[in-house]
N, C-alpha and C positions, 0 to 999 in steps of 0.2 A: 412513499412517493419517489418519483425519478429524477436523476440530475438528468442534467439535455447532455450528458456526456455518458460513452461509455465506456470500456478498458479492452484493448488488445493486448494481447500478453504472449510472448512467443517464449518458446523453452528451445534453448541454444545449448551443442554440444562441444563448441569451440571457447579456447579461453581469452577471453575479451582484455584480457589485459594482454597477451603476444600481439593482438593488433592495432594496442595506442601507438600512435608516430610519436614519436621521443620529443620529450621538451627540456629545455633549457635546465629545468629543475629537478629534471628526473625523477619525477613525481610517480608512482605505480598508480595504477586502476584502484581507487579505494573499491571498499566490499558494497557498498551501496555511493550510486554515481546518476546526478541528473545533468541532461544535454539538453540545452536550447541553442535555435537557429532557423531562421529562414521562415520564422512565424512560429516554431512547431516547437514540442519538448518529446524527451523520451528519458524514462527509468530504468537504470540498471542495475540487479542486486544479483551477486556472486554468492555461490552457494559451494558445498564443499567439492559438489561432481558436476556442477551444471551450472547455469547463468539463466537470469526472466530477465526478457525486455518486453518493459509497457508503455505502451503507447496512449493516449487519452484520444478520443473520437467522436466525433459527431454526424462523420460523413457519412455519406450511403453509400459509399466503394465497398468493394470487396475488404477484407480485413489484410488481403497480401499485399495488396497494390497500397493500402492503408498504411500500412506497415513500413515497406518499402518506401513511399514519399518519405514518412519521416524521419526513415534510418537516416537516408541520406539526404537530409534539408539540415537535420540534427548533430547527427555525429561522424565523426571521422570516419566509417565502415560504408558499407556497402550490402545490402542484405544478404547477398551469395556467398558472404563472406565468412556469415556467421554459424552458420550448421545446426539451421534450424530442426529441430526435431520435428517438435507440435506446432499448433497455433489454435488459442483459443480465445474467446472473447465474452464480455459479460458486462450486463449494464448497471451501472452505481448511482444505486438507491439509501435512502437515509429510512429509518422505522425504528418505533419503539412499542414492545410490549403496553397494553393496556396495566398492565402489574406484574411483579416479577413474581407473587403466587396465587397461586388457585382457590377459590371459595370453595372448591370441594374437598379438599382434605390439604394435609401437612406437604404440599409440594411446591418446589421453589425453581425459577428459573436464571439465567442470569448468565454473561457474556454473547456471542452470538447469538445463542437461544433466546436472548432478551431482546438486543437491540443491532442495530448495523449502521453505519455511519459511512461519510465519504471514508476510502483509504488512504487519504493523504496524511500522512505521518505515523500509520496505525495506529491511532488511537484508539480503534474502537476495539484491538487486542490487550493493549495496555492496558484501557478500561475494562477488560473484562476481569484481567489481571487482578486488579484494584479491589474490583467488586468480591472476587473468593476470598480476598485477604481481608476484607470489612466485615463479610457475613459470613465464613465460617465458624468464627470463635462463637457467635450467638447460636448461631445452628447448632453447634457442640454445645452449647448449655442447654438447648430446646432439649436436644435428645439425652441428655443425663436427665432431666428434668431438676434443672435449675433456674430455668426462665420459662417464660410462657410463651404463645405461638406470634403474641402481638407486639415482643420482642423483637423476633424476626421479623415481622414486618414492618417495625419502626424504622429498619437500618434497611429495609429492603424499599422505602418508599424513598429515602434518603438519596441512596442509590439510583434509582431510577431520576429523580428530579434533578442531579447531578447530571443527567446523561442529558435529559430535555436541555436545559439550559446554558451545561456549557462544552458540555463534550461535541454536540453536533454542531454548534456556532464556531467551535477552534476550530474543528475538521473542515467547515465550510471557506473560514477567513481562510485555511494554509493555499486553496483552489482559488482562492480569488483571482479573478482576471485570465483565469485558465478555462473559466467555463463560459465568458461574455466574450464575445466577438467583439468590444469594445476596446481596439489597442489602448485607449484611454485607460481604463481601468485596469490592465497590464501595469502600464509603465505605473499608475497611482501604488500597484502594490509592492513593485518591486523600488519606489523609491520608500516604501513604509520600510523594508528590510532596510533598504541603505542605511536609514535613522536606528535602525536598531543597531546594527554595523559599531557604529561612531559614537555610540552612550554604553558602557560596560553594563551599568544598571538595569537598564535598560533589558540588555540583551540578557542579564541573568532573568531577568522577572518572566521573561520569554520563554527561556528554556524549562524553568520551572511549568509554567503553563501547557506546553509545548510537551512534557513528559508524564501532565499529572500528576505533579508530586505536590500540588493544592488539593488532590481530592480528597473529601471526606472522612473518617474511619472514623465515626460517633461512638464512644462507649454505651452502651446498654448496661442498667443496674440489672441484677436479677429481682422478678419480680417474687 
């Protein structure tokens, strides 16, 4: 299914950190950097030869004019500024595989090919991350013939139920108030960070969640 949101993404030949206006702290352009203002947010991730900047959208404009509003509502720049190469755009959908294998023979699916989630935090790479580090070892016992094929699908079903439940609901809470025109539910979520802010505990039990470092890896016996 569809979020009511979709993503502009522009690939920039200029380096975004020569045009921050200097502050007091002297702080450089981190490698990944979010700007809000003036209603609006924009992403910026630094890459070794280039820079993406995403923008999040609902509008029916054009994606330049799109773009454009929120460079400048957003961030210190100006879009002429930036040296834009490309500009492409795509709508952010959530989906999950009916199963990560196939009733007709020994085939298995899993990360992208399996499932797709908002991309807020990338979890749904992590997660895919996750899932070869959980089912490969059983996969290699399938194929020595040390375990059986219901093996792999015991950690393969595991996997999947792990995505329904909690991968898509983190990725959805990180968007909250980014995809309702409710400034209400804005300000609710950015005062839920602030509470994180101000409790250490808190803020670990976050980051753990926030990286999937609770997901799953179930041993399988050999059968």
């Amino acid at each position: 299914s569809e979020y009511p949101t979709g993503a502009i993404r522009a690939h920039l030949t200029r380096d975004l950190a020569e045009l921050m206006p200097p502050t007091r702290e002297g702080r450089p352009l981190s490698g990944l950097c979010y700007f809000r203002g003036g209603g609006d947010g924009v992403s910026v991730l630094q890459m070794a030869d280039t820079s993406r900047l995403i923008v999040r959208t609902t509008h029916p404009s054009g994606d330049l004019e799109r773009l454009r509003n929120a460079v400048e509502r957003a961030t210190p720049w100006h879009v002429g500024d930036l040296g834009i190469d490309r500009i492409d755009s795509y709508r952010l959908t959530r989906g999950v595989a009916d199963g990560y294998l196939c009733d007709r023979g020994p085939v298995m699916i899993l990360g992208d090919a399996a499932h797709v989630t908002s991309t807020a935090g990338g979890l749904n790479m992590n997660c895919g991350l996750h899932e070869a580090f959980a089912l490969m070892p059983v996969l290699a016992d399938f194929l020595l013939g040390r375990t059986g094929w219901n093996s792999v699908a015991d950690v393969a079903e595991i996997r999947r139920t792990y995505v329904v439940q909690e991968v898509i609901p983190r990725s959805e809470w990180r968007v909250k108030g980014l995809q309702d025109p409710s400034r209400t539910a804005l300000r609710e979520h950015l005062d839920d960070i602030d509470l994180l802010a101000r409790d250490a505990e808190a803020a670990r039990r976050f980051l753990v969640r926030a990286a999937l470092l609770d997901s799953p890896l179930t041993p399988v016996r050999a059968e």
